[in-house]
GUVO-860235 format. One record per residue (C-alpha): residue in one letter; x, y, z. Coordinates in steps of 0.25 Angstrom, whole numbers, plus 5000, padded with zeros to 4 digits. Layout:
AXYZ;...
***
This chain:
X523655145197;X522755205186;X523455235170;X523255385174;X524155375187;X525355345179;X525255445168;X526355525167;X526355695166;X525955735151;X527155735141;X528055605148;X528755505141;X527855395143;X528255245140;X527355125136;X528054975137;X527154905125;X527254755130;X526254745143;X525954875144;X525254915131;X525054795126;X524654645133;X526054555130;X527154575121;X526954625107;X528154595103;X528154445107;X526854435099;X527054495088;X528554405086;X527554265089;X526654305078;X527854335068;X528454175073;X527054115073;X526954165057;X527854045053;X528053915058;X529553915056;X529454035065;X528753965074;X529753845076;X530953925076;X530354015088;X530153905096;X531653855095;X532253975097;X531153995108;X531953925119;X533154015116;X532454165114;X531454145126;X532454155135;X533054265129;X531954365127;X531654325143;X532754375148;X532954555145;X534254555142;X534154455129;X532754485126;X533154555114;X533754435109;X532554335111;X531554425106;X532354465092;X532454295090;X530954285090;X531054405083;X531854335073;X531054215071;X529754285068;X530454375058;X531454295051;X531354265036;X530354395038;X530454495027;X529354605030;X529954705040;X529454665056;X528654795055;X527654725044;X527654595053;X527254685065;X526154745056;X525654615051;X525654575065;X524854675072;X523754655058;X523754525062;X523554525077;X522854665079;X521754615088;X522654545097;X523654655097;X522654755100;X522054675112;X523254685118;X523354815120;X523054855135;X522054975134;X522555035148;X523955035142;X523255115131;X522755215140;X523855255148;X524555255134;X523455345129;X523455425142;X524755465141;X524755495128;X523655595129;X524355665141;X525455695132;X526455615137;X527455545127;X527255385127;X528155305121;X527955135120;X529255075123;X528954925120;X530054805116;X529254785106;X529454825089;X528854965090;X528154955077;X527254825085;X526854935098;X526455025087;X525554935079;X524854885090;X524755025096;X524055075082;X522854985088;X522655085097;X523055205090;X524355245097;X525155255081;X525955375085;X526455325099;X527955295100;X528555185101;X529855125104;X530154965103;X531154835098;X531654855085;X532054755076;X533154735066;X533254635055;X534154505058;X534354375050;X533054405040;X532254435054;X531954525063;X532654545079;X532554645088;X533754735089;X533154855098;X532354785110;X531554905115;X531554835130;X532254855143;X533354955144;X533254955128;X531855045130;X532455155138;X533555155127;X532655145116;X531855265123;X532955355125;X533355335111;X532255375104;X532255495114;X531255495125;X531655525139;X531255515153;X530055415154;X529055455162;X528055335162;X528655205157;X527355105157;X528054945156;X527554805159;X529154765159;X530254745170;X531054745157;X530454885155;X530954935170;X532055035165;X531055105157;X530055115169;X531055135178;X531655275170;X530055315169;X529655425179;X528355325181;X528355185176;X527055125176;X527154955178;X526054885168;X525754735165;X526954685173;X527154545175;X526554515190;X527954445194;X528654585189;X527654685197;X528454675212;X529754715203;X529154825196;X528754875211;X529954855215;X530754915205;X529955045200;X529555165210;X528455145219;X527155175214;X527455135200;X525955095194;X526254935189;X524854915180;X523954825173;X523354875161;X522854725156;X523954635155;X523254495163;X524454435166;X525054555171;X525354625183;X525054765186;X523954835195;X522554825187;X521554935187;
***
């Protein structure tokens, strides 16, 4: 099924996942490896806790947990806020970060925006990261709802995970309503695209397309818009 065929009527509430689906992997993980990978010490202590928060941030329900003690790590004995580590970041890996931007993501993005509709990126990743990777492409003024972070210990954990059932939440707090198109790589992101009037599948792990035919309405489009190790129908 074509980007067009999923487009909702003008003036819907539209929702982007980020991860997979606007860009190729997971921002977050990348940026919090290139804040341990700044210091050796970082480094070493990531690898010992690593047996301990792997397992954590595999499972949904203590994700939060793992990812905030990486977090930690990269951050601790950090004194510049995390938003001037983000900006520093995204200087310092622009090409890479741009690359991985998927342009038929960008498309139907921009195709929804132009009919009118109301898109919102919902990612688990810091909003302010979406954002600056999405000023590559000149989307500034596009909202944004993500993981926020609190400080902890002289570091930095995550202490609203924008993931999950926390999503919708986040959503409905900051006021939007019923979800017309819901756009999401994730099984973690079904009870967004199951409260969407038309959830669209793209980048889906192959071993997660039967449950996502399974789960959602017949029909549903599940996509590939340039994810290589992922599922999806290509075209």
């Amino acid at each position: 099924m074509s980007v067009a065929s999923a487009t909702a009527q003008a003036g819907g509430l539209v929702v982007f996942d980020f991860d997979h689906t606007l860009y190729d992997g997971d921002s977050g993980s990348h940026l919090v490896a290139w804040m341990i990978k700044r210091a050796w010490w970082r480094r070493v202590l990531a690898l010992i806790a690593a047996p301990l928060l792997l397992p954590l941030v595999a499972c949904l329900p203590t994700r939060r947990r793992g990812i905030s003690g990486f977090l930690w790590i990269a951050t601790i004995g950090e004194s510049r806020p995390v938003e001037s580590l983000i900006d520093a970041y995204v200087v310092a890996d622009a090409a890479a970060l741009r690359a991985r931007l998927l342009p038929k993501a960008l498309e139907a993005l921009h195709r929804h925006r132009v009919a009118g509709d109301l898109v919102v990126v919902a990612t688990g990743a810091p909003p302010e990261l979406a954002r600056a990777i999405l000023d590559f492409v000149a989307h500034q003024d596009l909202p944004i709802v993500g993981s926020l972070g609190q400080r902890f210990l002289r570091g930095y954990v995550t202490a609203e995970h924008c993931h999950a059932r926390n999503k919708m939440r986040m959503l409905r707090d900051r006021g939007y309503g019923q979800v017309d198109v819901a756009y999401s790589d994730s099984v973690a992101d079904l009870p967004l695209l199951q409260a969407a009037r038309r959830p669209v599948v793209v980048n889906p792990k192959p071993s997660r397309v039967a449950f996502f035919r399974k789960v959602l309405p017949d029909g549903t489009p599940i996509l590939n818009w340039g994810c290589a190790s992922r599922g999806g129908d290509r075209g």
